[in-house]
Each structure stands twice: as structure tokens, then as C-alpha cells.
N, C-alpha and C positions, 0 to 999 in steps of 0.2 A: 376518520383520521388514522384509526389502526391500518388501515388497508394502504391505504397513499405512503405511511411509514415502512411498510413491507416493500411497496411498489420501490420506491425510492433505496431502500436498503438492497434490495435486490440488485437495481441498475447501476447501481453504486458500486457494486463487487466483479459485474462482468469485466472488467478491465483486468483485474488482480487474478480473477480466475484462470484467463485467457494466461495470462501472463506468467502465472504459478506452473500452469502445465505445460506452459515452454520451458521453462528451466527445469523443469522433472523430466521432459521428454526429448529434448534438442540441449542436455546438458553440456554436450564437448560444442557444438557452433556457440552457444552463447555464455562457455567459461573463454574461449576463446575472443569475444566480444570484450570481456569482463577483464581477462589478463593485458591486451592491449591498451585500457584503461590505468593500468597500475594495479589494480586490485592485488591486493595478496593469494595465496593457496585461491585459485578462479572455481576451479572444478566446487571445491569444499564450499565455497561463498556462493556460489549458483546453486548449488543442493539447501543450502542451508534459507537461503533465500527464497527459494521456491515455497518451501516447508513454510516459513513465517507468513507467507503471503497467501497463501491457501489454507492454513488455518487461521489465519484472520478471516480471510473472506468467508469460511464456513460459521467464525463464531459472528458474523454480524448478519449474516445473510440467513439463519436460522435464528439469531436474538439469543443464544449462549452468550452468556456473559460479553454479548456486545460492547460493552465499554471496554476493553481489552481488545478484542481484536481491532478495533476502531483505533487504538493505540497502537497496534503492531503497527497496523498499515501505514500509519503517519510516522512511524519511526522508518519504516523500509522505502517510503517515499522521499522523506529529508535524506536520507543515508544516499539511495540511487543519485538525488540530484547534484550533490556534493562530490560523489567519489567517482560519478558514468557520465556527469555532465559539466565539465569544469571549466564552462566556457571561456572565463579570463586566461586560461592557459591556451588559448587557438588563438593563432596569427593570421590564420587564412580567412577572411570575412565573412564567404559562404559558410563556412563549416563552424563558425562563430556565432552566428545568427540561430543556424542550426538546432546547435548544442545549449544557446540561449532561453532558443524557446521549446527543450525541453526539460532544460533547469527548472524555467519559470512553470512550464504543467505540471511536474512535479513536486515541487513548492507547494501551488494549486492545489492539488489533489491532496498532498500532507494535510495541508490547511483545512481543507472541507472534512478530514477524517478524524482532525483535530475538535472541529465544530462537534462532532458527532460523536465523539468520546463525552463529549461535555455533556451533548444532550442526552444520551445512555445514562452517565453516573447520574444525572441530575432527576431524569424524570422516566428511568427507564424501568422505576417499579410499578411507573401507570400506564405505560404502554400494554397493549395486546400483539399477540401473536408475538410472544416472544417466549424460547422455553425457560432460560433464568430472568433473572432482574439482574443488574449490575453488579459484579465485585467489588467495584470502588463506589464508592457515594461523596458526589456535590450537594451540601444544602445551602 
């Protein structure tokens, strides 16, 4: 079960990894992404969001205080869907659709990172291959 939990935590973060070191590394294309959006200060919100998202993925993908980073990333995934995917506000159908279904992935993804905080605080001090046990505790 330890092993498949790793396996899983693992595959689990490749997306956020991927993704953290594009906005650390292609920071002006995707403030630029991000300010077309509305976003506020783009540059600052891309650095800062990189930061959240790659240290989340390291604290779940190593089992530091996994239930935290497990919370980051669901907080940075409702956040993206909300402020980068506003699909009610597109007229155009295509680009509606679009923007729909990556509201809805990120939703998605929030949600399964939601499950997985839950499962950390709750039973993350019988896990193996993890270096803390949870900072927050469900009983």
C-alpha cells in the first residue's frame, strides 16, 4: 500500500511540477497570459504562484507535511479556475467550451488534492515512505 501511495503521490504532482517551472522559467509569456486575464501585479502573481505550486508538489511528493502541500495545491487550483478560466464571461462558444473545460479540470484536480489533504491529516501518521506525519490532524 506504501508503495502505490508514493506511486500515486508522485503522478500526482507531475502536472504542478511541470507547471511550477514554467512560471519560474517562462515568467514574462505567462505574466503576459495571466495580465490578459485581469489578474492583478501578473509578473508578481506568476512568481508567486510558481513558488506555491512547487513547493507544494515537493512537500507531497516527498510526504513533508503532505497535508499542507496537498492544501496548497487545491487552494492554487480553485484560485486558477476562478481568475484564468471564467468561462461565463466568453461570448464566443469555442473559446467557451474551451475555457469550460479547463475551469472544470481544475476544479477536478482542486478536488482530488482536497481528497488527499484529507487523507494525509487523517491517516498520514500510518503511511510509510513519508518524511513527516501531517501538521493538521483529522480523527
Amino acid at each position: 500500500m506504501d508503495v502505490l501511495v508514493l506511486i500515486g503521490r508522485l503522478l500526482f504532482v507531475v502536472l504542478f511540477v511541470a507547471s511550477g517551472t514554467a512560471h519560474l522559467t517562462k515568467t514574462q509569456q505567462m505574466a503576459g497570459y495571466t495580465a490578459s486575464r485581469g489578474v492583478p501585479m501578473p509578473v508578481v502573481a506568476t512568481v508567486l504562484s510558481g513558488v506555491v505550486i512547487l513547493a507544494g508538489s515537493v512537500s507531497v511528493a516527498l510526504g513533508l507535511w503532505a497535508d499542507l502541500g496537498a492544501l496548497a495545491l487545491a487552494a492554487f487550483s480553485f484560485s486558477v479556475g476562478v481568475l484564468m478560466h471564467g468561462f461565463w464571461k466568453e461570448s464566443e462558444p469555442q473559446t467557451r467550451m474551451m475555457e469550460q473545460t479547463q475551469f472544470f479540470k481544475d476544479t477536478a484536480i482542486g478536488g482530488a488534492a482536497l481528497v488527499m489533504f484529507a487523507f494525509f491529516a487523517y491517516a498520514g501518521h500510518d503511511l510509510g515512505l513519508m518524511i513527516t506525519g501531517p501538521a493538521l490532524s483529522i480523527s
